[in-house]
C-alpha positions as a Markdown table, in Angstrom:
| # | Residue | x | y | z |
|---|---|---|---|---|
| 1 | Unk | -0.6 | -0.7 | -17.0 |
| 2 | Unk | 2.8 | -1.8 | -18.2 |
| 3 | Unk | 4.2 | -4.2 | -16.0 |
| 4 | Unk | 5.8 | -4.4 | -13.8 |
| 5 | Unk | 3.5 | -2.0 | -11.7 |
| 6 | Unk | 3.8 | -0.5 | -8.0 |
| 7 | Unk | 0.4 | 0.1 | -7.0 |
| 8 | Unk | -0.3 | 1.9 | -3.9 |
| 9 | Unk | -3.5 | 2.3 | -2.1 |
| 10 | Unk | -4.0 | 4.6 | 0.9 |
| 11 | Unk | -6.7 | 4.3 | 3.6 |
| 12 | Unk | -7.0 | 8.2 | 4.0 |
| 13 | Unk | -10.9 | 9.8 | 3.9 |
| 14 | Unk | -9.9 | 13.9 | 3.0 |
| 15 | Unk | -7.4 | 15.1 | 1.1 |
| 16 | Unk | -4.7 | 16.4 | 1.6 |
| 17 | Unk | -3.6 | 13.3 | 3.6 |
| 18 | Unk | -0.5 | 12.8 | 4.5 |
| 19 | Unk | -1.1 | 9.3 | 4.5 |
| 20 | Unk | -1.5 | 9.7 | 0.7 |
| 21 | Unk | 1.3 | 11.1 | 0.3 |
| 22 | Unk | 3.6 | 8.7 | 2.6 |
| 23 | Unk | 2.6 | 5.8 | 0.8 |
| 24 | Unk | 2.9 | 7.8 | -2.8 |
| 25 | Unk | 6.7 | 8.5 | -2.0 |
| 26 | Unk | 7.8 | 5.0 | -1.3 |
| 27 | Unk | 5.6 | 4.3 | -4.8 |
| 28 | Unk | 7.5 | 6.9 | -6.8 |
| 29 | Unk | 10.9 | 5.3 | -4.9 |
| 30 | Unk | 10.4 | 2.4 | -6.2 |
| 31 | Unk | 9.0 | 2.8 | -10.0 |
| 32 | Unk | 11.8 | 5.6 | -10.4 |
| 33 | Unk | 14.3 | 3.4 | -9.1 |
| 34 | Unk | 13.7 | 0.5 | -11.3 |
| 35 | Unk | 12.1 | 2.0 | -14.5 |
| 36 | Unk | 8.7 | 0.6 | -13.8 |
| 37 | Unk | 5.1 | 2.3 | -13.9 |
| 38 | Unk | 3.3 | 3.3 | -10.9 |
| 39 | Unk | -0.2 | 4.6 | -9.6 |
| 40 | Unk | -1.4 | 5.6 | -6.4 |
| 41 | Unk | -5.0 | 5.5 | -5.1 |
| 42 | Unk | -7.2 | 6.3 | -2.1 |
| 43 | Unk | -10.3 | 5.5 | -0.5 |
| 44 | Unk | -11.5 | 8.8 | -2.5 |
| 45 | Unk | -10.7 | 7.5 | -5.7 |
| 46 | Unk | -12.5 | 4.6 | -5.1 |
| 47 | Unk | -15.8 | 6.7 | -4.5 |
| 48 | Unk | -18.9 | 6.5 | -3.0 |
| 49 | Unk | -19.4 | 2.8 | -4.6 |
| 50 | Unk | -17.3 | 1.3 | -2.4 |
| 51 | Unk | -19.6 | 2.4 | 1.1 |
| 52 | Unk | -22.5 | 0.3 | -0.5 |
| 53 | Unk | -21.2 | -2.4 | -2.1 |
| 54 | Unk | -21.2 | -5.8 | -0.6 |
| 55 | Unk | -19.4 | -7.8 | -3.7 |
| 56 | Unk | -16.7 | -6.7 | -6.0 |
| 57 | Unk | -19.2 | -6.7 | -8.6 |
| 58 | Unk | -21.3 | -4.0 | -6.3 |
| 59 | Unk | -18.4 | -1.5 | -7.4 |
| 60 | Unk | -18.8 | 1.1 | -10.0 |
| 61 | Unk | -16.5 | 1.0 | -13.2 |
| 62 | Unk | -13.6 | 3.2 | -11.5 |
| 63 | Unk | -13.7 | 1.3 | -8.3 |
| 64 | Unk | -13.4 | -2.1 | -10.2 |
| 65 | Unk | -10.9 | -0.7 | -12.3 |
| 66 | Unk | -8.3 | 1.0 | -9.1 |
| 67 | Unk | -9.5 | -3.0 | -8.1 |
| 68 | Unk | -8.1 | -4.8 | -10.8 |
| 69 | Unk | -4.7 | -2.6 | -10.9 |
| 70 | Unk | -4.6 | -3.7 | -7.3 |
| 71 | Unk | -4.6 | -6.9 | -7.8 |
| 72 | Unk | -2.8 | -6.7 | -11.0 |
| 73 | Unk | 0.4 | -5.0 | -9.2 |
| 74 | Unk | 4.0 | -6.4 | -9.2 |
| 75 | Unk | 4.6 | -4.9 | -6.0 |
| 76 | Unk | 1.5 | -3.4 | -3.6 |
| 77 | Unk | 2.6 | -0.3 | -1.0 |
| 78 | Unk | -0.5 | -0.2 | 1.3 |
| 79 | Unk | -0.9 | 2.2 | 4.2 |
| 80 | Unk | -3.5 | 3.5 | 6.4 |
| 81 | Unk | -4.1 | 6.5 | 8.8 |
| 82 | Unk | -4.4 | 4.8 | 12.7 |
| 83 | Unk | -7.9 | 5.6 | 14.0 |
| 84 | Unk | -8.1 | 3.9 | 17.6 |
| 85 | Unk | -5.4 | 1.5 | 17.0 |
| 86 | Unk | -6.7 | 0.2 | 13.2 |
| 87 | Unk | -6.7 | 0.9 | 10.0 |
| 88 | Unk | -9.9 | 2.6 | 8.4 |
| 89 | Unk | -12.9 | 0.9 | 8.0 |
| 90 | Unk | -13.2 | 1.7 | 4.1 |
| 91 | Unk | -9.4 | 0.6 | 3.7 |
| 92 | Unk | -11.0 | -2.6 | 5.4 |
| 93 | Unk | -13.7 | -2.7 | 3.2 |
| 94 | Unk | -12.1 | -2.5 | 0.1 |
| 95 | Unk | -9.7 | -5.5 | 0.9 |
| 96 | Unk | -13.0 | -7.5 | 1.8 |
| 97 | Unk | -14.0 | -7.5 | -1.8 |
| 98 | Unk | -11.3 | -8.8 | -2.5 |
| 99 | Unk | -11.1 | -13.2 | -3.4 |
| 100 | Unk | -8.9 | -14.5 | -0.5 |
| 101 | Unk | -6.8 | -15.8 | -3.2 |
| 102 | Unk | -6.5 | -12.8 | -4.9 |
| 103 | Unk | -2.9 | -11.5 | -3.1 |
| 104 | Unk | -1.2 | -15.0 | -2.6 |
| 105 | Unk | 2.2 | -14.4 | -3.2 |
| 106 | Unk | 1.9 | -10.6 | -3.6 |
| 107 | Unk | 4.7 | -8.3 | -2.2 |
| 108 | Unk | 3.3 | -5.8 | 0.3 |
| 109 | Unk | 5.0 | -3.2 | 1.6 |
| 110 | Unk | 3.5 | -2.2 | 4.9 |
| 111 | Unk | 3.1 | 1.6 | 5.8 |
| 112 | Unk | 0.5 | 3.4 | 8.5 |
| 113 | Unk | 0.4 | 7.2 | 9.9 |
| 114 | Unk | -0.3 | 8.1 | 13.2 |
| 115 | Unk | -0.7 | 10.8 | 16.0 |
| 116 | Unk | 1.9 | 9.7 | 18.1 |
| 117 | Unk | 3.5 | 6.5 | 18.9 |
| 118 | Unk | 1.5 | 4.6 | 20.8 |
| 119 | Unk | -0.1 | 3.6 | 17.4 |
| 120 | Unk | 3.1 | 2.2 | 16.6 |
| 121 | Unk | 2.2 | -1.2 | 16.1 |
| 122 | Unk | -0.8 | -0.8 | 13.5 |
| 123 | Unk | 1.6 | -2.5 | 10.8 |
| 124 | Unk | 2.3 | -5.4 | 12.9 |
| 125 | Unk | -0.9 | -5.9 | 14.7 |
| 126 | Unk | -3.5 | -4.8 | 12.3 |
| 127 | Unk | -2.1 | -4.5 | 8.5 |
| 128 | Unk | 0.3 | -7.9 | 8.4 |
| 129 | Unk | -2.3 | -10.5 | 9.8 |
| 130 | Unk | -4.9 | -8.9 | 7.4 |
| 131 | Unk | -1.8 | -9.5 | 4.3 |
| 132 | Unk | -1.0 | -12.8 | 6.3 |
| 133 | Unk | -4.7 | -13.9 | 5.5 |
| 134 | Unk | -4.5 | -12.9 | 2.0 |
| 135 | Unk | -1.1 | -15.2 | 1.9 |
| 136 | Unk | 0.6 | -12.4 | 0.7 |
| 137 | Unk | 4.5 | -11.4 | 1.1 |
| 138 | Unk | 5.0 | -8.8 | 3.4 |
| 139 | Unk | 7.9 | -7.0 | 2.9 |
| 140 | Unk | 10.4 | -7.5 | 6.5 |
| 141 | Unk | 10.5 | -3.7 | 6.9 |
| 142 | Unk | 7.3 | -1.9 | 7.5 |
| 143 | Unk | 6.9 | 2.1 | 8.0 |
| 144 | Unk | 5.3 | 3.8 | 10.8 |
| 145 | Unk | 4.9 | 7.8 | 10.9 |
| 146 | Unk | 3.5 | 10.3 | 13.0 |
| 147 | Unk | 2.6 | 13.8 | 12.7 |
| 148 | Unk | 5.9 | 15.0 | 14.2 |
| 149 | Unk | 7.5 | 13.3 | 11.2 |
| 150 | Unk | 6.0 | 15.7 | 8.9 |
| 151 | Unk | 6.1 | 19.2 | 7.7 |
| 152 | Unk | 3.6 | 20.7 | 5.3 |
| 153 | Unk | 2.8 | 17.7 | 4.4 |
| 154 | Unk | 5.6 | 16.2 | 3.4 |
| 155 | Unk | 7.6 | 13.6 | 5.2 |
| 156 | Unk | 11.1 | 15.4 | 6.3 |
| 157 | Unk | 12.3 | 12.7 | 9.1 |
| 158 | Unk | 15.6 | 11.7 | 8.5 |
| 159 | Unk | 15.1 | 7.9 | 10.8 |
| 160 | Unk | 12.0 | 7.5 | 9.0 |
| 161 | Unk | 13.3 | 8.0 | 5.6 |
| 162 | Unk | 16.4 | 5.8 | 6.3 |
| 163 | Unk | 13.4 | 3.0 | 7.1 |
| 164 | Unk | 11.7 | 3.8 | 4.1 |
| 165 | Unk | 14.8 | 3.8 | 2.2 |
| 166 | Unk | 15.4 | -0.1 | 3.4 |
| 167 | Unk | 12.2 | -1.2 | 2.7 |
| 168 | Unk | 12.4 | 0.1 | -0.9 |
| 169 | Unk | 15.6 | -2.0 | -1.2 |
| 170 | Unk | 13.5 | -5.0 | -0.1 |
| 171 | Unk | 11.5 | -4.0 | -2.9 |
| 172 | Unk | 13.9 | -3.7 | -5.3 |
| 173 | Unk | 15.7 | -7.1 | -4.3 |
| 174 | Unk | 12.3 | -8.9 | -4.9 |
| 175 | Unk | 11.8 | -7.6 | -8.3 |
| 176 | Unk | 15.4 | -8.1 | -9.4 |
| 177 | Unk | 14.2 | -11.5 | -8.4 |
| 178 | Unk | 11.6 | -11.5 | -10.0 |
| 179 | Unk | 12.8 | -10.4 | -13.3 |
| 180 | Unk | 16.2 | -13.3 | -12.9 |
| 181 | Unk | 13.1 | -15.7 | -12.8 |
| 182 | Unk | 10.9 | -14.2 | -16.2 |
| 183 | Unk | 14.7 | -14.0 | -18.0 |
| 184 | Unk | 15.9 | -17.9 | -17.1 |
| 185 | Unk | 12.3 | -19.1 | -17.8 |
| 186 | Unk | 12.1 | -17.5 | -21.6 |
């Protein structure tokens, strides 16, 4: 991967998800945007390597490679379907293997899907304290959705995609940022 790189990685377990393809907008926001490259994975991508391994190392060579772009990501969109109030245990899983220094630093944009809104609070109470242990940056602006904000599929709600919207600008402002810093230090 070129860098810089948005990465996302969704917690959904079937396709089509519309978790997938929430997070896979705001990716494709952002690398169209700002010119950069961009992937998007999901806990089926990772594959049936990731339910039995207890290390990193445990993972077959896809899963260890979706890892390492992960980890190797400018910016990281995350999001999860809410199953009784959480995130998925696999989308847990896969962030277990990861070093607790691995994301220091590391913009995160937060993003979850739900049934209705009493799920809400996923991004606050269950996605940012598991960044906030990783040290990571989340982004200000996280993204809840629910069903009703979707048709076919596709996210068509006009509040939500104003949210979405600003928290791609926080995006953006960080890697103008980050690009000011890589120009002044060469």
């Amino acid at each position: 991967m070129s860098n810089p790189a948005i990465v996302g990685f969704s917690g959904n377990l079937t396709r089509p998800s519309k978790t997938r393809a929430f997070v896979d907008l705001i990716v494709q926001d952002i690398a169209n945007r700002h010119g950069l490259s961009s992937r998007t994975y999901d806990i089926d991508d990772v594959g049936p390597s990731l339910g039995a391994a207890k290390w990193a190392r445990d993972l077959d060579a896809r899963a260890q490679a979706i890892l390492s772009d992960v980890l190797a990501a400018d910016v990281l969109v995350v999001g999860s379907p809410t199953y009784k109030g959480s995130y998925t245990g696999l989308f847990k899983h896969f962030f277990d293997l990861i070093d607790p220094t691995a994301l220091k630093g590391k913009p995160v944009l937060l993003t979850a899907t739900g049934g209705g809104e009493r799920h809400a609070l996923i991004v606050e109470h269950q996605l940012r304290p598991l960044f906030g242990f990783f040290e990571a940056f989340t982004l200000p602006t996280a993204i809840y959705a629910t069903d009703k904000d979707f048709s076919e599929g596709v996210l068509r709600s006009e509040p939500i995609l104003k949210r979405a919207a600003q928290a791609v600008s926080e995006a953006g402002l960080l890697l103008s940022g980050k690009r000011g810093i890589r120009l002044a230090a060469e």
